[in-house]
Chimera marker file (.cmm) of the C-alpha trace (Angstrom):
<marker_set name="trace">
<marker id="1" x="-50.881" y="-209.014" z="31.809" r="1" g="1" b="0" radius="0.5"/>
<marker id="2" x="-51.469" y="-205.893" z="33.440" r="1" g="1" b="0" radius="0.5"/>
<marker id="3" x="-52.840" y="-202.445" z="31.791" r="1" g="1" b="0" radius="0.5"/>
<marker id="4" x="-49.133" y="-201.022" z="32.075" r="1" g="1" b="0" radius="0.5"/>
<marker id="5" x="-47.801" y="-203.561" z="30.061" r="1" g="1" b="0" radius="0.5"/>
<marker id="6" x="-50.367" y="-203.421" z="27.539" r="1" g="1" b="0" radius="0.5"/>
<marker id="7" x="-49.888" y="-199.713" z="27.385" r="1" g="1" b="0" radius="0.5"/>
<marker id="8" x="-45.968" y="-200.288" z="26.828" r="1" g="1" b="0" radius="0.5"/>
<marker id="9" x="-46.846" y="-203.229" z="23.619" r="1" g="1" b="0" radius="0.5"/>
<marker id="10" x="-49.343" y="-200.474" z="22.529" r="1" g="1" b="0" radius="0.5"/>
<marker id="11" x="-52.026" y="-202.773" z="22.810" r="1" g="1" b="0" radius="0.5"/>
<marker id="12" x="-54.435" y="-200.090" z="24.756" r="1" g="1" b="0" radius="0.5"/>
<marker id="13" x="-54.740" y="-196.476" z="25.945" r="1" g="1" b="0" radius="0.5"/>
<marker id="14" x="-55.478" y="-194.893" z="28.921" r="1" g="1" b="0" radius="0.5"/>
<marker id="15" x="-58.127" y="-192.107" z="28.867" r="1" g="1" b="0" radius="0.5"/>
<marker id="16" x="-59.416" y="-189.811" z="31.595" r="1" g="1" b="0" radius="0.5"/>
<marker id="17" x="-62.664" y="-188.979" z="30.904" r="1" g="1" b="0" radius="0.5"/>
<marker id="18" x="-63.934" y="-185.649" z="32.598" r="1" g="1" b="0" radius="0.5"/>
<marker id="19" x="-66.814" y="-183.400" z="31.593" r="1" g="1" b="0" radius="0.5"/>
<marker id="20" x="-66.208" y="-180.341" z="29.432" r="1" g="1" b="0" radius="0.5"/>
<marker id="21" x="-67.842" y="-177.725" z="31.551" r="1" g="1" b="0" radius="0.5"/>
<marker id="22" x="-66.073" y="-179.452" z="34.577" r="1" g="1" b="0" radius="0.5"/>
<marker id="23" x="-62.174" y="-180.172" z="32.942" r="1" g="1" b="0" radius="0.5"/>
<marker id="24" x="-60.384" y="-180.548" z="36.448" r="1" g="1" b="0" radius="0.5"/>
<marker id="25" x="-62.884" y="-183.248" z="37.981" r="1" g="1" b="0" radius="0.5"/>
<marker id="26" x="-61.916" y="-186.136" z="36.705" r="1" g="1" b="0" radius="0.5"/>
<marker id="27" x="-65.155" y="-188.973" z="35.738" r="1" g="1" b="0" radius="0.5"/>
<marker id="28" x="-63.668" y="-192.148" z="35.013" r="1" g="1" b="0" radius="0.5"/>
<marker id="29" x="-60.456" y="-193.622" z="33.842" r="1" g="1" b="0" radius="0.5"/>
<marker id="30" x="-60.474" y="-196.088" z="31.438" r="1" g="1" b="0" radius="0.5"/>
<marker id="31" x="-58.159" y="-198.475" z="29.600" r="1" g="1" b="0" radius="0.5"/>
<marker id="32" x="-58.981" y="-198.983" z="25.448" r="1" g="1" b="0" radius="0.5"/>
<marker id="33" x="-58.073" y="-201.937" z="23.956" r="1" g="1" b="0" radius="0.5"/>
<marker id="34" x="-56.721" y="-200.990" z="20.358" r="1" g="1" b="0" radius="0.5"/>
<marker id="35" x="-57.172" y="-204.467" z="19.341" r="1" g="1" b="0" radius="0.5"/>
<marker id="36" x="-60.849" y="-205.389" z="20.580" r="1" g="1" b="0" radius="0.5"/>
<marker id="37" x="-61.977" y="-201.753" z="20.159" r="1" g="1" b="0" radius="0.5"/>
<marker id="38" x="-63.923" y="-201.988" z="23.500" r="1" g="1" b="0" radius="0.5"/>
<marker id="39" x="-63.607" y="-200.871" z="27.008" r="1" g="1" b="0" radius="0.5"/>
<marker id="40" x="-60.934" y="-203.337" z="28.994" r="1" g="1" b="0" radius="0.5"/>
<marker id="41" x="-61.185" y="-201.215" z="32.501" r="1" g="1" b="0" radius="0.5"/>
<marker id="42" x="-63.761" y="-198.340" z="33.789" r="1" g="1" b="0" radius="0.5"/>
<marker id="43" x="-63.233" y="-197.104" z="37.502" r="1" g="1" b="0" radius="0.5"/>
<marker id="44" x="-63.480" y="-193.750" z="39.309" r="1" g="1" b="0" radius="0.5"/>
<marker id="45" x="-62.504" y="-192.211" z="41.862" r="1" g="1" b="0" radius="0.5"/>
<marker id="46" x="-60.197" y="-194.435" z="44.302" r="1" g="1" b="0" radius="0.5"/>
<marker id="47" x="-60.659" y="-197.405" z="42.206" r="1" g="1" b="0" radius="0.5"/>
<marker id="48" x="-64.507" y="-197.274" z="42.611" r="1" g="1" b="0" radius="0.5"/>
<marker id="49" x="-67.134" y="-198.568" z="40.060" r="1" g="1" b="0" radius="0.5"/>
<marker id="50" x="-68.680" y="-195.724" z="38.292" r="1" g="1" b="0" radius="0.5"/>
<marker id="51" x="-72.410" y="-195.091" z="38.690" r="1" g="1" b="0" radius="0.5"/>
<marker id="52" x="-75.097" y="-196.548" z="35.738" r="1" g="1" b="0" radius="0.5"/>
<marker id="53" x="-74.704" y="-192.764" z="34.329" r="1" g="1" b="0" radius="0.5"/>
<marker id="54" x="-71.381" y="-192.562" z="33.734" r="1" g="1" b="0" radius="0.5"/>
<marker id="55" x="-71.375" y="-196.321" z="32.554" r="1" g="1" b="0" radius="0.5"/>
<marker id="56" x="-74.226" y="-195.261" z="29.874" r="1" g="1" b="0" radius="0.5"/>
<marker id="57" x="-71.960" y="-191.948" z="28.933" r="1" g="1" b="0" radius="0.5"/>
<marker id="58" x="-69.314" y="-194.107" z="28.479" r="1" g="1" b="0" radius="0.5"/>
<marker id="59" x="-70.778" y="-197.488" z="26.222" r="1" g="1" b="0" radius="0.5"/>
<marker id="60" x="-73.186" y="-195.173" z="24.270" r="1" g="1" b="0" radius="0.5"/>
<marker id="61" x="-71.199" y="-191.631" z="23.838" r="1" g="1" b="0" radius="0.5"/>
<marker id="62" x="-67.172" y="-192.152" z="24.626" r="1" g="1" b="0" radius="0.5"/>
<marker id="63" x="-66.880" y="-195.822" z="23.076" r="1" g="1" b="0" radius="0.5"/>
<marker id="64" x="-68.724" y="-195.271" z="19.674" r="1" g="1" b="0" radius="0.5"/>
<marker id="65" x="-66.633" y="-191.775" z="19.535" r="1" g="1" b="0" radius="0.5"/>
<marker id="66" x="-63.789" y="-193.785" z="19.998" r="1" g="1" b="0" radius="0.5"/>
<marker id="67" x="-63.892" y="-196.348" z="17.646" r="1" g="1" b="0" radius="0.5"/>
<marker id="68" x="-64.449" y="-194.106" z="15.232" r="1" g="1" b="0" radius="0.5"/>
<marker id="69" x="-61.873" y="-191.652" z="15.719" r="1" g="1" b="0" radius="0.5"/>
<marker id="70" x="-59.067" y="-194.095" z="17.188" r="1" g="1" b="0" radius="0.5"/>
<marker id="71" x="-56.705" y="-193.200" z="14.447" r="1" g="1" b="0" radius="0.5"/>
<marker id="72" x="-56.752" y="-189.807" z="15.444" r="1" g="1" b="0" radius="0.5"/>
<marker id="73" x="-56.825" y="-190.348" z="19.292" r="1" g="1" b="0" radius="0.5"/>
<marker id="74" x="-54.153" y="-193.151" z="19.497" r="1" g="1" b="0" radius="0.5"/>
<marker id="75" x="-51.466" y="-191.996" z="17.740" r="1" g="1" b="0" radius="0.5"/>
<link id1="1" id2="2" r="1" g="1" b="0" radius="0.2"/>
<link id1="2" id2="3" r="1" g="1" b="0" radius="0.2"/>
<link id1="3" id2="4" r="1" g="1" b="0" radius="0.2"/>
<link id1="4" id2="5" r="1" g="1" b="0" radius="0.2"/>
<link id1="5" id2="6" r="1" g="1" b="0" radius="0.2"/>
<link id1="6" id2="7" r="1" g="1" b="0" radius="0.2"/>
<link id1="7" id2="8" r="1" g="1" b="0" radius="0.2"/>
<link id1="8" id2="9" r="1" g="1" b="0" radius="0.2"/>
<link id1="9" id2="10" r="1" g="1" b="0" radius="0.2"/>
<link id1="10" id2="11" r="1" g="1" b="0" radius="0.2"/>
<link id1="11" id2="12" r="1" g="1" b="0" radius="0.2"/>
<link id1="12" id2="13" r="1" g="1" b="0" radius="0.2"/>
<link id1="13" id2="14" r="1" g="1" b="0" radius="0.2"/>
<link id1="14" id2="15" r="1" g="1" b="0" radius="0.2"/>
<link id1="15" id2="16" r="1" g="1" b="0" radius="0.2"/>
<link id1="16" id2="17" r="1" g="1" b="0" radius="0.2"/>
<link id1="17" id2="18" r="1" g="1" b="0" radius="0.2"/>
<link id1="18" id2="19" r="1" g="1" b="0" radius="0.2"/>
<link id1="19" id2="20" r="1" g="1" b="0" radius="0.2"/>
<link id1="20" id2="21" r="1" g="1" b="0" radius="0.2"/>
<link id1="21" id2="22" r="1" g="1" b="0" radius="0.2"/>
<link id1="22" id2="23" r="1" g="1" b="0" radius="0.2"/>
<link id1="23" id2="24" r="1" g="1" b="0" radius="0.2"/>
<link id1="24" id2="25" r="1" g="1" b="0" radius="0.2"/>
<link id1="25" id2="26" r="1" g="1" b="0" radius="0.2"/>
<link id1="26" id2="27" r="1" g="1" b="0" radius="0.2"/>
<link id1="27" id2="28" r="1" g="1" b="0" radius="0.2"/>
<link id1="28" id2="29" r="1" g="1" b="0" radius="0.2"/>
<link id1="29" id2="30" r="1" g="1" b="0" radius="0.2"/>
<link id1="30" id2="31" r="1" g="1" b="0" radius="0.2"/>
<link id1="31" id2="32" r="1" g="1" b="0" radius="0.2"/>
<link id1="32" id2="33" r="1" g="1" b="0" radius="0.2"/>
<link id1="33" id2="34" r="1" g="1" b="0" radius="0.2"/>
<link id1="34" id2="35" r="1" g="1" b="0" radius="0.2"/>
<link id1="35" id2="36" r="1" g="1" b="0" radius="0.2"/>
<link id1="36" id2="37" r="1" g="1" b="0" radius="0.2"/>
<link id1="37" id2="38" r="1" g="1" b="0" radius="0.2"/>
<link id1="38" id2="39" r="1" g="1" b="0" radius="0.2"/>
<link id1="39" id2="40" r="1" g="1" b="0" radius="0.2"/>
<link id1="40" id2="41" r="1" g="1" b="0" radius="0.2"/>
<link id1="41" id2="42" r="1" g="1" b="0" radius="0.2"/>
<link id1="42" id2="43" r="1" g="1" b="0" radius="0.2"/>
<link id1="43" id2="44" r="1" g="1" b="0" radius="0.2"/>
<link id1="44" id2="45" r="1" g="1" b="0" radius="0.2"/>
<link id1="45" id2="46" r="1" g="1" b="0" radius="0.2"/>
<link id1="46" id2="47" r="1" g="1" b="0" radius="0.2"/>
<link id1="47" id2="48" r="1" g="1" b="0" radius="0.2"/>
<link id1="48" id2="49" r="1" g="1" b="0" radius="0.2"/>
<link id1="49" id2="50" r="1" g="1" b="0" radius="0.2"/>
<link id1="50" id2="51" r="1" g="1" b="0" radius="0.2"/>
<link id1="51" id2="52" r="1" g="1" b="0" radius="0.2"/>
<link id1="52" id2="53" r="1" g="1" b="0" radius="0.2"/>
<link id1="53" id2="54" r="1" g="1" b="0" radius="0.2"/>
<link id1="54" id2="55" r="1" g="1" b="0" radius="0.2"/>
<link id1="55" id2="56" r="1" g="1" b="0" radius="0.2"/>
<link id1="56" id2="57" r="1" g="1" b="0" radius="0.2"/>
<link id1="57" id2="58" r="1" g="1" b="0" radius="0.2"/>
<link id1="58" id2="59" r="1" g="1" b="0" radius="0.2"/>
<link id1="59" id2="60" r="1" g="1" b="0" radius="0.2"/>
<link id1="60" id2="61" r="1" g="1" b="0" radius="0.2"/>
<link id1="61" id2="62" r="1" g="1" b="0" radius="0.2"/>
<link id1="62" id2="63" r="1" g="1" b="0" radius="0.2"/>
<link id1="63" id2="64" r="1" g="1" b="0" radius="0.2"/>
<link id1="64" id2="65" r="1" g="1" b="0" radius="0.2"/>
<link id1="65" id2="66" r="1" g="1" b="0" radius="0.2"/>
<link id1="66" id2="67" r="1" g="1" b="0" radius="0.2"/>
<link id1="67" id2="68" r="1" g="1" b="0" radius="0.2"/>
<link id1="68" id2="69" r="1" g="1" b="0" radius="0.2"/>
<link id1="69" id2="70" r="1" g="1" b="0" radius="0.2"/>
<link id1="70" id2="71" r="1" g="1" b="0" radius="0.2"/>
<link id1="71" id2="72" r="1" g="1" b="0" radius="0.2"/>
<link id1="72" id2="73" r="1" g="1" b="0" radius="0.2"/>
<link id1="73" id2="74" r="1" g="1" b="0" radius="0.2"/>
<link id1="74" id2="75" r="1" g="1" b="0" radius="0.2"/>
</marker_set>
């Protein structure tokens, strides 16, 4: 199944993830699942794999954020 279908069943989200000092370069886009809580996709810009920091920001910052404020964020 592909991410736009799983967006449509609301099975995940689609997040942009950009810094706040920098809001119009975009970081990463990522695909949620709201079943698994977890990361499903992570790429940058033109479909490339982010670098080890933005991975790190991602797993250890964005992802525990998000799991704990999904109610609020998924709606």
């Amino acid at each position: 199944m592909n991410y736009d279908q799983r967006f449509i069943r609301e099975e995940s989200r689609i997040f942009f993830i950009r810094k706040k000092e920098q809001p119009d370069t975009p970081l990463v886009t990522l695909e949620y699942s709201l079943r698994n809580h977890k990361v499903l996709q992570c790429y940058g810009e033109h479909d490339h794999k982010p670098s080890e920091d933005i991975l790190h920001y991602v797993n250890k910052v964005w992802l525990p954020y998000a799991n704990r404020t999904i109610k609020q964020i998924a709606v």
